[in-house]
C-alpha positions, -999 to +999 in steps of 0.1 A: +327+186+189+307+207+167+277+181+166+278+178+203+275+216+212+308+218+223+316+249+197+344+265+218+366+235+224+363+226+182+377+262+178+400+256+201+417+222+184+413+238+148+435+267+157+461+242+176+456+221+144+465+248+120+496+256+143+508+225+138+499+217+101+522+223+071+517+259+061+491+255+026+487+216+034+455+199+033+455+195+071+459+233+078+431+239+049+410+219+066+413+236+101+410+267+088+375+260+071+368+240+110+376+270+129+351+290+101+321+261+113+326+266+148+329+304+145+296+301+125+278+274+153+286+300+176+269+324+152+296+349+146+289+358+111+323+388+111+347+356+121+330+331+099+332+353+072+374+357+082+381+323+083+363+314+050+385+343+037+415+325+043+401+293+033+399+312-001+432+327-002+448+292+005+431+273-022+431+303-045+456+282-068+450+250-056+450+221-082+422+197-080+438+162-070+443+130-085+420+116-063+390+140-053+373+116-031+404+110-008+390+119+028+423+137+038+432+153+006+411+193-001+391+191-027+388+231-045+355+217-061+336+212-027+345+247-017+316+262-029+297+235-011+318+240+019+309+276+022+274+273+016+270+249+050+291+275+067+274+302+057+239+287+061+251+276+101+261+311+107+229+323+094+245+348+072+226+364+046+251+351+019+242+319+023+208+317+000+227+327-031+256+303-022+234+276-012+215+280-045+241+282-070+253+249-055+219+229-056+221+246-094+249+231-099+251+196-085+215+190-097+201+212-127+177+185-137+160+181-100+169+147-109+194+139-083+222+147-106+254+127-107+264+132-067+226+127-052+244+122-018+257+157-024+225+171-039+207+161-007+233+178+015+229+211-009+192+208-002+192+212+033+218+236+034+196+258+010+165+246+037+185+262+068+195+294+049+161+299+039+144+296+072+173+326+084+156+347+055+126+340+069+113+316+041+102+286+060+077+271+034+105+265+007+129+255+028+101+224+042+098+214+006+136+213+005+141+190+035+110+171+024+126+164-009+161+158+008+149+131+037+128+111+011+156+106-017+168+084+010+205+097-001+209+117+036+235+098+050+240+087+085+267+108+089+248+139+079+213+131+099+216+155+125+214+182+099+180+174+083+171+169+124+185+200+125+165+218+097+135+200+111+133+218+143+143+251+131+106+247+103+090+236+135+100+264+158+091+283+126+056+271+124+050+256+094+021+236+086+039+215+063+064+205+092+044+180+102+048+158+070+082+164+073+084+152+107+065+118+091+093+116+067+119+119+091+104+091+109+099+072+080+134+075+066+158+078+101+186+054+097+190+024+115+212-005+123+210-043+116+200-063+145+224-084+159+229-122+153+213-131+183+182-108+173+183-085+197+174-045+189+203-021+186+191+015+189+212+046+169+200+078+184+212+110+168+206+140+193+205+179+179+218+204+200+208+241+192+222+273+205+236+248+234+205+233+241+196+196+230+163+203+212+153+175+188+161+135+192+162+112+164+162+072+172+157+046+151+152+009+164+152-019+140+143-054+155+140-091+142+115-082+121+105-050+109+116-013+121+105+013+142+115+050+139+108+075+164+113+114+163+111+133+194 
């Protein structure tokens, strides 16, 4: 829901998800921090800022589990990460400092560090809070260095499409290499056994509007990314 603009119905089934969770259970931690994204999509910064406070009184004495990668299990060491995306969607002011300390601290080196997936996800978080404070320039470099690591996930594209056309609307000279990159690095399926093309297109909507569409095509031979 939240990727496809539809902000009020994901509020809507996080708070009849935390109804229906186990008071303190990972499912009911992970609607509350939900209904905290959509609040923040819709750009409510006073509820965003509620929700994440009970996101933080829930995990307060939360013990980091056995197995931290576990898709359906809270981790209390991605909360900081958590809140940063949250904070930087909102547009709340908070979110250069938390946004920072995070980048600091998944990659001191600039290196990547040990959870480059993660560092590139940090980076464009950072990106978006920094074109809300009005620093458009840094946060292009950010998204530059985030798209060509090549560690931006499928999963996450429609953020760096995201941070793309926010620089753009911005007008930022630089935003034009970016868009380069983007096309460059947009991911892609394998064609099929038969060689046909199969197209992923990953469409950005902002402020209810569809602004920005990403497709990549990749054919017998070679590939063909376009960014519209």
């Amino acid at each position: 829901m939240l990727t496809q603009g539809d902000y009020r119905k994901a509020l809507d089934l996080s708070r009849q998800a935390q109804r229906v969770a186990p008071l303190g259970s990972s499912a009911h931690i992970q609607a509350t921090a939900q209904e905290a994204r959509a609040w923040a999509r819709m750009g409510d910064v006073l509820e965003t800022r509620r929700a994440l406070d009970r996101v933080e009184r829930l995990t307060a004495n939360l013990p980091v589990p056995e197995r931290a990668e576990h898709h359906y299990r809270y981790d209390p060491a991605k909360a900081a990460a958590y809140t940063a995306t949250t904070l930087a969607w909102a547009g709340d002011p908070g979110a250069e400092q938390v946004a920072r300390a995070v980048l600091a601290e998944l990659d001191p080196d600039g290196d990547g560090g040990a959870r480059p997936r993660r560092s590139a996800s940090a980076r464009l978080d950072l990106g978006l809070a920094l074109v809300a404070a009005g620093q458009p320039d840094e946060a292009t470099a950010l998204a530059a260095e985030a798209v060509a690591s090549g560690r931006v996930v499928p999963s996450n594209w429609w953020r760096a499409a995201e941070l793309l056309a926010r620089v753009e609307q911005a007008g930022v000279p630089e935003a034009v290499t970016l868009r380069e990159l983007c096309d460059e690095y947009a991911p892609c399926r394998r064609p099929t056994a038969d060689g046909a093309a199969r197209k992923r297109t990953v469409a950005l909507w902002i402020d209810g509007e569809r602004r920005v569409t990403l497709s990549s095509i990749e054919e017998g031979v070679g590939r063909r990314n376009v960014v519209r």
